[in-house]
N, C-alpha and C positions, 0 to 999 in steps of 0.2 A: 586529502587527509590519508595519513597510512591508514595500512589496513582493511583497506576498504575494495580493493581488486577486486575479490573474487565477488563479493557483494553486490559492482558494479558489474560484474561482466553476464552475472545473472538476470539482475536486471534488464541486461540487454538483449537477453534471451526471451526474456519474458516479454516485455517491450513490442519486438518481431510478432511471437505468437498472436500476441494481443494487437494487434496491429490491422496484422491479414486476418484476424477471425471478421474486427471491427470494418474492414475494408471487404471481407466476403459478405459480412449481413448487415452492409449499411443502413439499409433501408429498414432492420429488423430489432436494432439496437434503441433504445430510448435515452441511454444515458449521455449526457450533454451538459454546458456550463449553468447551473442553475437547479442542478438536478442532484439534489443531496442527501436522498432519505436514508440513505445508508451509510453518510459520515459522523457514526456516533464516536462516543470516545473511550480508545483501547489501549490495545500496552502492544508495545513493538519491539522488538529483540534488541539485545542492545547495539549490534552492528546498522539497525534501522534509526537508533538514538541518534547513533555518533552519524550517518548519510545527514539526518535531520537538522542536525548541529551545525556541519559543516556548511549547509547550501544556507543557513540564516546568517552563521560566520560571515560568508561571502558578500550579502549584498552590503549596503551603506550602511553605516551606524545609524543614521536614524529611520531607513525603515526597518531593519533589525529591532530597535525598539520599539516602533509601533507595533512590528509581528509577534511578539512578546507582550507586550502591555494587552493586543485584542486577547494570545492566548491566555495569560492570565486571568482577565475578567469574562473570560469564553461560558456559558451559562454549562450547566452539571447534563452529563447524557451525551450533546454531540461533542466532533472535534474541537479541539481548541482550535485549531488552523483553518476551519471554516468560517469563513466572513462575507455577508452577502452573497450565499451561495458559491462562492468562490475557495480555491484551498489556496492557504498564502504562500506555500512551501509546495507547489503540484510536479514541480521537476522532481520533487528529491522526496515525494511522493513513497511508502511504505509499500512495500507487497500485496498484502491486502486491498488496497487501495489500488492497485494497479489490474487487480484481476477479477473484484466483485464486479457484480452483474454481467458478466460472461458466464462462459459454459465451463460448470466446475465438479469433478468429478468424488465423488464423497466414499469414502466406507464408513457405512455405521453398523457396527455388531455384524462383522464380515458381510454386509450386501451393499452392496456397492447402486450407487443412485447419482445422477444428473441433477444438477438444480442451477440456478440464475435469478438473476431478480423478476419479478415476477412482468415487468414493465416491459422487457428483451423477448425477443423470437416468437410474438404471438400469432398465431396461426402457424406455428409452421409443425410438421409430423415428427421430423428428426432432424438432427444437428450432427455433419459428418463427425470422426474422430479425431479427424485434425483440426479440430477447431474448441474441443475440450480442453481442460486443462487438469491433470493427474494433482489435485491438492493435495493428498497425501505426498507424492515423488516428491512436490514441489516443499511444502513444509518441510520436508529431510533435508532437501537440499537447503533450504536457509538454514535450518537447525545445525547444522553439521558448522557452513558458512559462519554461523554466529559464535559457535563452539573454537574455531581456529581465530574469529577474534577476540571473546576472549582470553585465549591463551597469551596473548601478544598485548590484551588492556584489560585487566580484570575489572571485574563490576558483576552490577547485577545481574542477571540472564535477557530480564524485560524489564521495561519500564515504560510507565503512562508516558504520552504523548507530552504531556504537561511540563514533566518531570523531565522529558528528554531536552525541551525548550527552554527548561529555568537552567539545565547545565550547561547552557550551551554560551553563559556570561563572560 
């Protein structure tokens, strides 16, 4: 889908990152297929709509309608896209989604603090720096990314997951 470059190429960055932290602290990480206490449901920029759109576009007409018909009757709170502990869209998978319960790097009211799901790196003292993840840099860099597309498809800034799904007809 146009417009989508630079979206995707971030991804790929982040992807890497998330890769070798998950590959440094294999033994350390808890998150796994089945493992979903943190896919509730959010709103995602609209350049994470249009990623969403595209990978349900792609597959066959009719499990596209089954991924649609779950997320429509998807119960209030979690993902629509989660089904049977599984995300039906995990390739084309949101930012969010691709870096919670890692190590994620927070400022709140200028102090700045480490956090992850509580499940990940137990027992351990510290977690090198290359293995964090700068969620402010990284927010700017989608914001900015979602900003250049919409210049190019105007819409809304964000939109629920729900809503990204139902456009996607």
């Amino acid at each position: 889908m146009p417009g989508l470059e630079n979206y995707r190429a971030l991804l790929e960055r982040i992807d890497e990152l998330c890769a070798r932290t998950v590959q440094q602290f294999a033994g350390d990480i808890s998150c796994r297929a089945g493992c979903d206490a943190c896919c509730r449901h959010l709103s995602v920029f609209a350049v994470e709509a249009a990623a969403l759109r595209a990978a349900l576009k792609s597959r066959p007409p009719e499990e596209a309608d089954r991924i649609r018909r779950l997320a429509a009757t998807a119960p209030s709170g979690r993902c629509p896209l989660l089904h049977e502990g599984l995300c039906l869209l995990y390739e084309a998978r949101p930012v969010i989604c691709r870096t919670h319960g890692l190590p994620l790097m927070l400022t709140r009211e200028g102090e700045k603090s480490i956090d992850f799901c509580p499940e990940n790196f137990k027992g351990l003292s510290s977690i090198p720096g290359s293995a964090i993840i700068d969620l402010e840099r990284l927010n700017t860099m989608l914001a900015a990314i979602n900003a250049l597309y919409l210049q190019q498809f105007p819409g809304p800034e964000r939109l629920t997951m729900a809503s990204a799904l139902a456009l996607a007809d």
